[in-house]
FIGUSE-704384 format. One record per atom (N, C-alpha, C): residue in three letters; x, y, z. Coordinates in pm, whole numbers, padded with zeros to 5 digits, always signed. Layout:
# FIGUSE-704384
ALAXYZ;...
# end
This chain:
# FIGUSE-704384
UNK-05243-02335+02585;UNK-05232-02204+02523;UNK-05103-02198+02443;UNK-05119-02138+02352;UNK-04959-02096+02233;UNK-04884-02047+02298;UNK-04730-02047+02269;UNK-04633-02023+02386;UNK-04637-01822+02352;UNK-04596-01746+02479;UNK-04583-01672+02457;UNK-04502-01578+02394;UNK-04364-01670+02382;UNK-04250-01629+02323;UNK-04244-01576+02193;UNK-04257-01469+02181;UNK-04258-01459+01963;UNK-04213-01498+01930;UNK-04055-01581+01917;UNK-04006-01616+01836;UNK-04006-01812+01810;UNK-04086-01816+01917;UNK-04198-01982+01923;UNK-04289-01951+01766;UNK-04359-01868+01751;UNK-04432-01839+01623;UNK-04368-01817+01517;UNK-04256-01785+01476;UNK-04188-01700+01362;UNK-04128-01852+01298;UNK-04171-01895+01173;UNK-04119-02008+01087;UNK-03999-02003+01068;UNK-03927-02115+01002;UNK-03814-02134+00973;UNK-03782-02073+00787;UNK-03648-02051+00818;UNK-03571-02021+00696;UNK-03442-02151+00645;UNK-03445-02207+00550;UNK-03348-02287+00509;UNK-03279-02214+00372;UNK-03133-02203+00387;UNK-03076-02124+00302;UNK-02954-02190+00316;UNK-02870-02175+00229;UNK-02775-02238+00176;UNK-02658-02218+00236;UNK-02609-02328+00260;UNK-02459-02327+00402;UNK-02354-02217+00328;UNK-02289-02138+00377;UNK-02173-02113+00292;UNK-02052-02141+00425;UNK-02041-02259+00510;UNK-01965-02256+00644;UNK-01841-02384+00559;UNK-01712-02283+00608;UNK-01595-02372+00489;UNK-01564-02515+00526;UNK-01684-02569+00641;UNK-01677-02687+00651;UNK-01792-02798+00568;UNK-01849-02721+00487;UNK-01949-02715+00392;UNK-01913-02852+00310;UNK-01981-02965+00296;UNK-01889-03036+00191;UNK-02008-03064+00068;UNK-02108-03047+00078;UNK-02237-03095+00003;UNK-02282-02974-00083;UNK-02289-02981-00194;UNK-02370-02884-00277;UNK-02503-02860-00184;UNK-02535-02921-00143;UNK-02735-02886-00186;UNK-02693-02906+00003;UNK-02628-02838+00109;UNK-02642-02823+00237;UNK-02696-02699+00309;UNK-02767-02740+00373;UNK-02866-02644+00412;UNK-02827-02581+00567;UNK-02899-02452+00613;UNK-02897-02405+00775;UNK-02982-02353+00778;UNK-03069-02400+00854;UNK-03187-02352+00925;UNK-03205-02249+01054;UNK-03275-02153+00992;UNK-03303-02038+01107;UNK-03422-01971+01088;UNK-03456-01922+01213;UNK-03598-01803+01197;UNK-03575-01721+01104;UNK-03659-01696+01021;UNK-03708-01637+00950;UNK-03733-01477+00998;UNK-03636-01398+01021;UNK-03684-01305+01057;UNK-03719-01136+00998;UNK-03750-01217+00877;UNK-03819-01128+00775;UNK-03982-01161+00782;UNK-03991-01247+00824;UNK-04168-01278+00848;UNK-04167-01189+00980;UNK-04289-01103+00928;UNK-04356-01019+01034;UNK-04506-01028+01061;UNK-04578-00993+01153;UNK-04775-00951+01141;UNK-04745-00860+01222;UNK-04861-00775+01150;UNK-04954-00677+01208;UNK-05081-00710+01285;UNK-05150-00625+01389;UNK-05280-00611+01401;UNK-05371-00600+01314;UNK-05457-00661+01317;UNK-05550-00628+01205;UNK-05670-00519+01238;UNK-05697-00448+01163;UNK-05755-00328+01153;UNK-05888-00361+01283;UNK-05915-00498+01253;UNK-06065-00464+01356;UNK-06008-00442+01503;UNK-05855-00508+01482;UNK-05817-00520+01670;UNK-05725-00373+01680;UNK-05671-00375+01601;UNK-05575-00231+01619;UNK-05667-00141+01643;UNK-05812-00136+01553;UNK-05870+00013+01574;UNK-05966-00004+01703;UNK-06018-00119+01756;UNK-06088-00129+01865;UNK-05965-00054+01997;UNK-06017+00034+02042;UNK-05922+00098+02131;UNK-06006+00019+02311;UNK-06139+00005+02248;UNK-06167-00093+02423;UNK-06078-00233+02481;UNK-05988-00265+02373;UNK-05912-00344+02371;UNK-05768-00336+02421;UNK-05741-00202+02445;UNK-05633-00159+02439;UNK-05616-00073+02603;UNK-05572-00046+02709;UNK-05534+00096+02779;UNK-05423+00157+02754;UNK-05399+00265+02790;UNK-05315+00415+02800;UNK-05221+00323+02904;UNK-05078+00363+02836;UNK-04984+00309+02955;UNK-04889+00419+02862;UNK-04778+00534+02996;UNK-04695+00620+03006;UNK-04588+00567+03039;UNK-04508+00513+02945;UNK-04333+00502+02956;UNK-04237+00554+03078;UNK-04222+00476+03195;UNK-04130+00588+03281;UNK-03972+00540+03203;UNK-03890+00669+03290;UNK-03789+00645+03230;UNK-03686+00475+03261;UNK-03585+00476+03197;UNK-03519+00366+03220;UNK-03627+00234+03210;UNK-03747+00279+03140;UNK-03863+00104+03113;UNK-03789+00076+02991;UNK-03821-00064+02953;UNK-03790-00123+02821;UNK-03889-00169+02810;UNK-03902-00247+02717;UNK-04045-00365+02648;UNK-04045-00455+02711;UNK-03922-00476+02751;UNK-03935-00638+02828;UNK-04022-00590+03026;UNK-03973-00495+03028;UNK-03977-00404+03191;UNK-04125-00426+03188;UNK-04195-00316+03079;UNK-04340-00273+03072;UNK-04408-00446+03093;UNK-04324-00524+02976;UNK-04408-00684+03013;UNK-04482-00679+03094;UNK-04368-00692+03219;UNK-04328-00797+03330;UNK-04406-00709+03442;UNK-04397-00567+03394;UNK-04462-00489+03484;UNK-04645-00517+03440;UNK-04652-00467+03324;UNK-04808-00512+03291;UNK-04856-00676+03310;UNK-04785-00760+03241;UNK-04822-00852+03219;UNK-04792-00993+03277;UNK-04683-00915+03384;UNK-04622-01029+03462;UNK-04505-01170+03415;UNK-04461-01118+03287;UNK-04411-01183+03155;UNK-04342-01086+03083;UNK-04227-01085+03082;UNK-04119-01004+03010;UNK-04109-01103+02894;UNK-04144-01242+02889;UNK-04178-01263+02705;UNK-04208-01208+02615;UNK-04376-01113+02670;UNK-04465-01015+02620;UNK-04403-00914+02550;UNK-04266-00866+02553;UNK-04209-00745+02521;UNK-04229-00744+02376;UNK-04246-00854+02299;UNK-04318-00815+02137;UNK-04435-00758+02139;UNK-04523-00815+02246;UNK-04689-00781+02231;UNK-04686-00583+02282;UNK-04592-00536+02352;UNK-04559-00425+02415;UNK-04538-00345+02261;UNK-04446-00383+02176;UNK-04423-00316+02036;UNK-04496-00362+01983;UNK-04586-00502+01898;UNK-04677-00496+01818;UNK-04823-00398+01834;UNK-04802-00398+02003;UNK-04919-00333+01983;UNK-04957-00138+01989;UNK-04821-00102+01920;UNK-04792+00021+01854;UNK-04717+00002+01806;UNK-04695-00085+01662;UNK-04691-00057+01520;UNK-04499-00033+01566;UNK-04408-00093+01662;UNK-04271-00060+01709;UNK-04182-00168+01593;UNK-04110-00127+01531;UNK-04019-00181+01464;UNK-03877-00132+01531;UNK-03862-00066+01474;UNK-03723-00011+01524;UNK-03732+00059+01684;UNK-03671-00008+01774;UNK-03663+00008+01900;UNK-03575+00111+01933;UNK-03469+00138+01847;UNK-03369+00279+01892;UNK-03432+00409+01841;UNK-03520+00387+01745;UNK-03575+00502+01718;UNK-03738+00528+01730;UNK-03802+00458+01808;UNK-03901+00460+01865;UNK-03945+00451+01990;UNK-03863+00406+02077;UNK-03866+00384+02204;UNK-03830+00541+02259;UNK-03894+00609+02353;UNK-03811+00684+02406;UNK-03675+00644+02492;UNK-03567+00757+02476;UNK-03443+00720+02547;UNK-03431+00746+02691;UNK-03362+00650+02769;UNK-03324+00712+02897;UNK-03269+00797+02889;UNK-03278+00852+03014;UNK-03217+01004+03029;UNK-03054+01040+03023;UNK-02984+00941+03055;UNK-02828+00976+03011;UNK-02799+00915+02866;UNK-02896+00856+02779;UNK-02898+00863+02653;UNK-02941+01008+02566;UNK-03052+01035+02644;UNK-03107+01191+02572;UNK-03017+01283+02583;UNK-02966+01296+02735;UNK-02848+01417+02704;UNK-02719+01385+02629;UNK-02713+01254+02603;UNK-02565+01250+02517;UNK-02628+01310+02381;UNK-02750+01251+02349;UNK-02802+01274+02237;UNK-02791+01409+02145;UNK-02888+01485+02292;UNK-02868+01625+02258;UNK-02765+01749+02227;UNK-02626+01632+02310;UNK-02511+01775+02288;UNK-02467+01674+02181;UNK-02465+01588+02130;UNK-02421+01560+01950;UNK-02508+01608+01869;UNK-02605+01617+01898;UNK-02683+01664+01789;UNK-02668+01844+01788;UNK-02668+01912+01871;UNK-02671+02044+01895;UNK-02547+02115+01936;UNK-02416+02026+01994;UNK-02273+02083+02018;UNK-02288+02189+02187;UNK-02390+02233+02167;UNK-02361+02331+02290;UNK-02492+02371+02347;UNK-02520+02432+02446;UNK-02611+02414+02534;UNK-02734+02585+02462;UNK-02623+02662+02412;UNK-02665+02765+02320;UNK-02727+02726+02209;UNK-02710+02631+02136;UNK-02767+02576+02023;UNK-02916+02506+02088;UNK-02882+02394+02162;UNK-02983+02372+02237;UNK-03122+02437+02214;UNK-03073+02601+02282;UNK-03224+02655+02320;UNK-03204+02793+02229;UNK-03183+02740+02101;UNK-03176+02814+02003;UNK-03355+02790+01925;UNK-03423+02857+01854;UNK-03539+02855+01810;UNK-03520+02718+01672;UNK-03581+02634+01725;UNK-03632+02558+01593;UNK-03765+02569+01501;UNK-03831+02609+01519;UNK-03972+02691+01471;UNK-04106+02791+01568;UNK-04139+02815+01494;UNK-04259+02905+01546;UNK-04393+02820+01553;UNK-04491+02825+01665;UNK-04604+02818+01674;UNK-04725+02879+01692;UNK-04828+02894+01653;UNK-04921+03001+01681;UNK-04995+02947+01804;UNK-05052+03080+01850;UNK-05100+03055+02035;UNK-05287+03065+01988;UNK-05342+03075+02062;UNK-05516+03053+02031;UNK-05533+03188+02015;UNK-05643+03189+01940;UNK-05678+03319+01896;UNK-05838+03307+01863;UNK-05935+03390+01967;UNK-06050+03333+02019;UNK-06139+03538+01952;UNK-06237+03495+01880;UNK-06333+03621+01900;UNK-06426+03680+01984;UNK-06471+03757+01992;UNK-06557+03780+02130;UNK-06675+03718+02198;UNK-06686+03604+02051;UNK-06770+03543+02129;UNK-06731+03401+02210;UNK-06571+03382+02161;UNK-06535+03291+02250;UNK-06496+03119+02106;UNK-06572+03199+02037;UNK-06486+03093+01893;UNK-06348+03068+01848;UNK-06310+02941+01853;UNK-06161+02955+01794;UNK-06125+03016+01682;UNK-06045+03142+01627;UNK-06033+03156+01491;UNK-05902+03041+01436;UNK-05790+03096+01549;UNK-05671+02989+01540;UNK-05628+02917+01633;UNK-05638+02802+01613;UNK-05576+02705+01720;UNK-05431+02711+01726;UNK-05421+02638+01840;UNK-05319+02643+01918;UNK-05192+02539+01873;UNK-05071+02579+01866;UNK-04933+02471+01835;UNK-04983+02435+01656;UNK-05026+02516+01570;UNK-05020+02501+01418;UNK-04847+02602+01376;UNK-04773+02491+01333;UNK-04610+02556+01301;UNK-04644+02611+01192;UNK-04566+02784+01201;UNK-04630+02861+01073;UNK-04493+02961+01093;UNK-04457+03076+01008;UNK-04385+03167+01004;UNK-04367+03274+01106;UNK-04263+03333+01197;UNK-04256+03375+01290;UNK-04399+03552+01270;UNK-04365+03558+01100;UNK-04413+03695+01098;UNK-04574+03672+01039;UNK-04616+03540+01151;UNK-04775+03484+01056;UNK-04901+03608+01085;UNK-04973+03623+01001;UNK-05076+03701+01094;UNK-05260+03651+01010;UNK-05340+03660+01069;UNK-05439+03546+01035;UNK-05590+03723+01034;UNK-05684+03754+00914;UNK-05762+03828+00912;UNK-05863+03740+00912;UNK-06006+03817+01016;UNK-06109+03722+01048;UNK-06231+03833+01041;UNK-06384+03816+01049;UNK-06463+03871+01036;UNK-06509+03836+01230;UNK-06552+03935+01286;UNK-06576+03958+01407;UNK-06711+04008+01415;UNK-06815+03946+01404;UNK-06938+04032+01477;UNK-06970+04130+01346;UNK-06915+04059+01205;UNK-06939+04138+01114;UNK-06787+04218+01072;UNK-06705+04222+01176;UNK-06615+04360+01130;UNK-06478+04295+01151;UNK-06407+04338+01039;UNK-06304+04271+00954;UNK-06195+04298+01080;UNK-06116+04186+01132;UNK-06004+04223+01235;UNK-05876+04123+01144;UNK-05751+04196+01212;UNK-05645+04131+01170;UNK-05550+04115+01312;UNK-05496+03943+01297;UNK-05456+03919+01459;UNK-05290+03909+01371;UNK-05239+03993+01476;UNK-05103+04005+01483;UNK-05012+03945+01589;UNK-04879+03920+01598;UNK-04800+03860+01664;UNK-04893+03759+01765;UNK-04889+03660+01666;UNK-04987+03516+01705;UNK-04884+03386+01683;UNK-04775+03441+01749;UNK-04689+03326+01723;UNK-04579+03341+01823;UNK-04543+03227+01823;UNK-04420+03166+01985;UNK-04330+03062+01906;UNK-04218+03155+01966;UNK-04110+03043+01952;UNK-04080+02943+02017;UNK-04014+02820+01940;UNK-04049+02678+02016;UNK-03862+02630+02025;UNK-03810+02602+02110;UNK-03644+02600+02094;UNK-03627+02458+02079;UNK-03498+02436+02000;UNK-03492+02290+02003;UNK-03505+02162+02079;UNK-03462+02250+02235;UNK-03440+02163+02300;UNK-03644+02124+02362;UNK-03719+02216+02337;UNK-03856+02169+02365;UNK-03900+02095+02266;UNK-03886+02136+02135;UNK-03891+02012+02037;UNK-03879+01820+02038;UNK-03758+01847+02086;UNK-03705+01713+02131;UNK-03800+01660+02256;UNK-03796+01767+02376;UNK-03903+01687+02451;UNK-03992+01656+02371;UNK-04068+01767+02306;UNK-04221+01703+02302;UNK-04219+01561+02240;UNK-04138+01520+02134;UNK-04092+01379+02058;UNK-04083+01252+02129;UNK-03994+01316+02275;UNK-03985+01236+02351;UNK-04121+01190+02424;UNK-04200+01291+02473;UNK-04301+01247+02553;UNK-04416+01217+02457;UNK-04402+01223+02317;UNK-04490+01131+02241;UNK-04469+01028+02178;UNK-04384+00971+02244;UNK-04310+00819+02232;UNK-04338+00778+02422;UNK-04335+00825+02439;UNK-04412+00784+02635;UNK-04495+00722+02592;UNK-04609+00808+02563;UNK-04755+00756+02544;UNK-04814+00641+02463;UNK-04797+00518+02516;UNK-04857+00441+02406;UNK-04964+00341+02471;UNK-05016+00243+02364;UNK-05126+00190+02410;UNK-05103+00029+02425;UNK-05145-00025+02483;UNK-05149-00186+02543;UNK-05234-00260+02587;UNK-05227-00397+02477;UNK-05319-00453+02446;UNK-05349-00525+02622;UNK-05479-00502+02672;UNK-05517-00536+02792;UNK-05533-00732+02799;UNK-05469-00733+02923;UNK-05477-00907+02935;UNK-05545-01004+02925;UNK-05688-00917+02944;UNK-05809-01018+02906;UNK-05800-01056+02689;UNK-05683-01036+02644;UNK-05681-01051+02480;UNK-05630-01117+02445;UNK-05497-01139+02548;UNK-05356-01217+02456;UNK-05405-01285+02389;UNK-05466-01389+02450;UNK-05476-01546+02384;UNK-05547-01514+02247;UNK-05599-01374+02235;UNK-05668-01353+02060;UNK-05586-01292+02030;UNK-05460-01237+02057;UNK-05361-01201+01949;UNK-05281-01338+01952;UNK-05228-01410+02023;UNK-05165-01510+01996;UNK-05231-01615+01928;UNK-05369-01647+01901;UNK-05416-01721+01787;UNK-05445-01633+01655;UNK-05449-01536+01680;UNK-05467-01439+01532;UNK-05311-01459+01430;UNK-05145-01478+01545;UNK-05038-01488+01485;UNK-05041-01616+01465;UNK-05106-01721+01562;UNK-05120-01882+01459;UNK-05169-01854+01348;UNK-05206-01822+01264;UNK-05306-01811+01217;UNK-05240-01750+01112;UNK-05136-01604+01110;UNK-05052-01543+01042;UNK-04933-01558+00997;UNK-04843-01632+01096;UNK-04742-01674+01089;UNK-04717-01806+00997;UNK-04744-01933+00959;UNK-04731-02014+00929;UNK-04755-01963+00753;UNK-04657-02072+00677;UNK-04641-02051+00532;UNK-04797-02060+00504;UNK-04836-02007+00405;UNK-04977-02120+00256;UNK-04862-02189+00152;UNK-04932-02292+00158;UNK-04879-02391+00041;UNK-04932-02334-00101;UNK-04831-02356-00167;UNK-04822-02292-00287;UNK-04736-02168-00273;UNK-04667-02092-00184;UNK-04643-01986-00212;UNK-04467-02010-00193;UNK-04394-01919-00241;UNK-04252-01897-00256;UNK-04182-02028-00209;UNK-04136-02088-00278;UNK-04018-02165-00187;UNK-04088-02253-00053;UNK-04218-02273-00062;UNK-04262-02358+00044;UNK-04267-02452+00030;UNK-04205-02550+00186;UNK-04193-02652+00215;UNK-04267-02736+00316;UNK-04297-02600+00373;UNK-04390-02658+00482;UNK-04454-02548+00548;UNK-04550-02586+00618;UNK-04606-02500+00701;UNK-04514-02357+00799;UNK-04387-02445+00838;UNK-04325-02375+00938;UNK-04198-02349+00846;UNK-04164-02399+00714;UNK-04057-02372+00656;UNK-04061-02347+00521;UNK-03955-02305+00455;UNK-03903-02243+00336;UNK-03826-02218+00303;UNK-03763-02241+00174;UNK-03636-02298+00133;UNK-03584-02185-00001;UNK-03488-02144+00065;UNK-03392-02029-00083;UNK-03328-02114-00193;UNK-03330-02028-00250;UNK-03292-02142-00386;UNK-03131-02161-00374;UNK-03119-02307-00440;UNK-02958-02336-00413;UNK-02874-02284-00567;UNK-02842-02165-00608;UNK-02813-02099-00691;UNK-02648-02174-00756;UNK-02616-02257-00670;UNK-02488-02310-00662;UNK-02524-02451-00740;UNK-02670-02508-00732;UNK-02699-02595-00826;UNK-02690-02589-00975;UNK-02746-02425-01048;UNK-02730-02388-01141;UNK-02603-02353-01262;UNK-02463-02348-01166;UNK-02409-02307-01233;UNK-02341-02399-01308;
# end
């Protein structure tokens, strides 16, 4: 089987020494490439039978969830590829003595905090039990919504709730909890789907090889 490690898959980069022990024009240093990325591809990302519901506790990381799901804290790429995770400080939810530092820099005081950051409207149902307005649509504190009832013209007033910053932030937070993971009976088809992705095509930019690619030596030119 392909190793599980992502960065076993990710090709090489050869780019031009600039180390002042440098003595060769045309000297090279080789490293991952870590501008080569893959995605899921639409048939596996959107197949959700592929995937279960797994809830972030606090203090988890990618590597945690692994080792916890998968028995392999290697996995912690397959944990972010398989919700679209690039940036880990701003996608991951934070532990909890990260969130509260968070919150009094961002807000200064505990008054600001649970100060109103917008309005939401609450359900708003006719007599026969039809939604006119759903529920959590962010709209103007002074919104008001006119509907036909059984024929006869009504107008719904104070149909709206204030939402304070500091619930805001939860909700952000607990929709960064929720994510989905690719179930174990798959790896081995995402890890041949990234054979498969990862490696150069010949003919393209600066290729040298399958696993490598070479920046131009600009220092030749001058």
């Amino acid at each position: 089987m392909a190793s599980k490690t992502y960065f076993k898959h990710v090709p090489d980069f050869d780019y031009v020494s600039r180390l002042p022990n440098s003595k060769l024009i045309n000297d090279y240093v080789k490293t991952k490439n870590l501008f080569k990325r893959v995605k899921l591809s639409d048939e596996i990302f959107g197949d959700l039978t592929l995937f279960s519901k797994y809830t972030i506790k606090s203090q988890e990381r990618p590597d945690s969830v692994a080792y916890k799901v998968y028995e392999d804290s290697n996995l912690d790429w397959l944990v972010m590829l398989s919700n679209n995770i690039i940036n880990l400080q701003t996608e991951w939810p934070m532990d909890q003595v990260s969130y509260d530092n968070y919150l009094m820099n961002k807000y200064s005081s505990y008054e600001n905090m649970y100060g109103v950051h917008h309005y939401e409207t609450i359900e708003v149902l006719d007599t026969n039990k039809n939604i006119i307005l759903p529920k959590g649509l962010e709209v103007p504190q002074d919104f008001s919504i006119t509907y036909f009832d059984n024929g006869v013209e009504k107008i719904a007033t104070n149909v709206t709730g204030e939402v304070s910053n500091l619930v805001y932030e939860d909700q952000i937070q607990e929709k960064k909890r929720s994510i989905y993971l690719l179930r174990s009976d798959y790896i081995s088809l995402i890890l041949n789907e990234i054979g498969q992705l990862m490696p150069y095509k010949e003919g393209s930019t600066q290729y040298v090889g399958r696993s490598l690619v070479r920046g131009d030596n600009i220092r030749l030119y001058q």
